[in-house]
N, C-alpha and C positions, 0 to 999 in steps of 0.2 A: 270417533276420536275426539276427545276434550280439545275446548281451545287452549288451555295452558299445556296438556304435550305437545300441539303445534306450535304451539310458539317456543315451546323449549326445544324444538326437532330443529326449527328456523333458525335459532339463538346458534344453536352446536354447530350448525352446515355454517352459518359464516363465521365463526369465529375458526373454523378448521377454514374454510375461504380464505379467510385474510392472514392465519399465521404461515399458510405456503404462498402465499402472494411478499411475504416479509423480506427483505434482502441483507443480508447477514451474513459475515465470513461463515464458512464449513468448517474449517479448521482442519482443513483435505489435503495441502499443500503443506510440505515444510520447506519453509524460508530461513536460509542461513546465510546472513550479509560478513561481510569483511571488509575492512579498510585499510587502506595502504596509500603509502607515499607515489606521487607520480613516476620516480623511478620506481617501483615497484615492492619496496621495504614494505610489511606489515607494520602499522599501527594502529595502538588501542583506541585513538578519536583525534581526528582532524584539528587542528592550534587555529584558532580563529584567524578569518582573513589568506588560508591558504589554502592553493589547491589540492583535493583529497579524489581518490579511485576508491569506488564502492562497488565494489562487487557484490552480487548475489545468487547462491545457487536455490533453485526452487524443484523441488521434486514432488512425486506425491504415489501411492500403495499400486495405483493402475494407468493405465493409458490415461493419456490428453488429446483433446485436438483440438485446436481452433482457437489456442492461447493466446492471447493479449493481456499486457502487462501496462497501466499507464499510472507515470510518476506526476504526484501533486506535487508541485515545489512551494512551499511556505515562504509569503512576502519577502524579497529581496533576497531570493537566493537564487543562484543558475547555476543552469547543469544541462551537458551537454553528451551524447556518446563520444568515448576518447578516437583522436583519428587515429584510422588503421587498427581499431579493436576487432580480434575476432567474434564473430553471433553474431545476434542478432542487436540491430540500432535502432537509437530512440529516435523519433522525429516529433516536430510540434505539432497540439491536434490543439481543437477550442477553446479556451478557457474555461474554468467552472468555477462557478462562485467568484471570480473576482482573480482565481491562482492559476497559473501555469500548469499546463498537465502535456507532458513527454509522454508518446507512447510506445511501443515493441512487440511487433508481431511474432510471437515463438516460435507460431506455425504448432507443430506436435510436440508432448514431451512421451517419450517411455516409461512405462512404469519403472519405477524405481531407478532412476536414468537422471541424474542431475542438469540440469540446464543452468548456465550461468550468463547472465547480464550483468553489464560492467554499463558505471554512470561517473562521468567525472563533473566531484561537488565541489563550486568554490563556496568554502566556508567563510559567510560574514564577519564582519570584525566583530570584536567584542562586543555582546550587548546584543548583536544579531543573529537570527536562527529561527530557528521552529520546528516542526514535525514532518519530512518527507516521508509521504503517503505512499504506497505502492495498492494497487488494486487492480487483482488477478479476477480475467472472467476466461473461462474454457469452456468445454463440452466433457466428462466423463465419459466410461467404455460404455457405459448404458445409456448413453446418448443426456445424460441430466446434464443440465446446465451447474457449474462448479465457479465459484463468488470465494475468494479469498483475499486479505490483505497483509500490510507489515508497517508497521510507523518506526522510523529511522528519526532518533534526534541529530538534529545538525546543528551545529555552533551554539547559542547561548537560545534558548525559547525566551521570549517576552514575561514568562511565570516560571517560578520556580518550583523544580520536582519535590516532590516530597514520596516515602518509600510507606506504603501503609497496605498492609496484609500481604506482605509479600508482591506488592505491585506501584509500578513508579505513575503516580499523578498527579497531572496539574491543572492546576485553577481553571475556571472557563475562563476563554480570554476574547474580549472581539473580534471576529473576522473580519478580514478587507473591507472597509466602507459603511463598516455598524458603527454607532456610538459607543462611548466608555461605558463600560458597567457600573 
């Protein structure tokens, strides 16, 4: 065998290595959040500076086991599971990067079988906000490891969205403890 089809055999074996080493939602799970007033009213997006109930049902084609769900909270927001909510409740787990992350053990979902987690956001005053992260890790019925997420805007983000092909984005922006761009 030639040296350049071994190096082109070596080349294809880690590049196929490293794109299943990559970590990446599945886009396995669907996620449908809602909001509502603390009495329990639906609303279309929490008024800055008040407390807001965010619900989330997450489902997905087949079995789950082994779900965890843990919430990034963006600088200067909190959120805590409401007392006395049914499910399952968030507790606080390590920091990452600098942000807050809540997390919620599922346990299993059924396939096709909605699971709902409820978070109560107190939304920043004006000016304050950012992107509340969710980021699903389980096990699928074939034992595969299943990486899912959802980005919830809360109160005002630092940048402003702009709507472009169809999808809402915004600036890079420093995270906790970087310099200005």
């Amino acid at each position: 065998m030639s040296l350049r089809r071994r190096i082109g055999i070596a080349l294809a074996a880690a590049t196929v290595a490293l794109s299943a080493a990559a970590v990446e939602p599945d886009g396995y799970v669907r996620f449908t959040p809602r909001w509502s007033a603390p009495d329990g009213v639906a609303i279309a997006r929490p008024a800055p500076g008040t407390p807001a109930v965010l619900k989330i049902d997450l489902a997905g084609p087949v079995r789950l086991r082994d779900v965890v769900l843990d919430a990034v909270l963006p600088a200067g927001m909190d959120a805590s599971s409401p007392a006395g909510a049914a499910g399952p409740t968030f507790f606080e787990v390590a920091p990452r990067g600098g942000a807050r992350v809540l997390r919620a053990d599922l346990g299993g979902i059924p396939a096709g079988t909605p699971a709902t987690v409820v978070l109560e956001v107190r939304v920043p005053e004006e000016g304050g906000g950012g992107i509340l992260s969710f980021e699903l890790r389980a096990t699928g019925a074939s034992g595969e490891t299943v990486r899912d997420g959802l980005g919830v805007v809360v109160g005002r983000p630092e940048a402003e969205a702009r709507r472009r092909h169809g999808a809402v984005e915004f600036r890079a922006t420093p995270q906790p403890g970087e310099p200005p761009r």
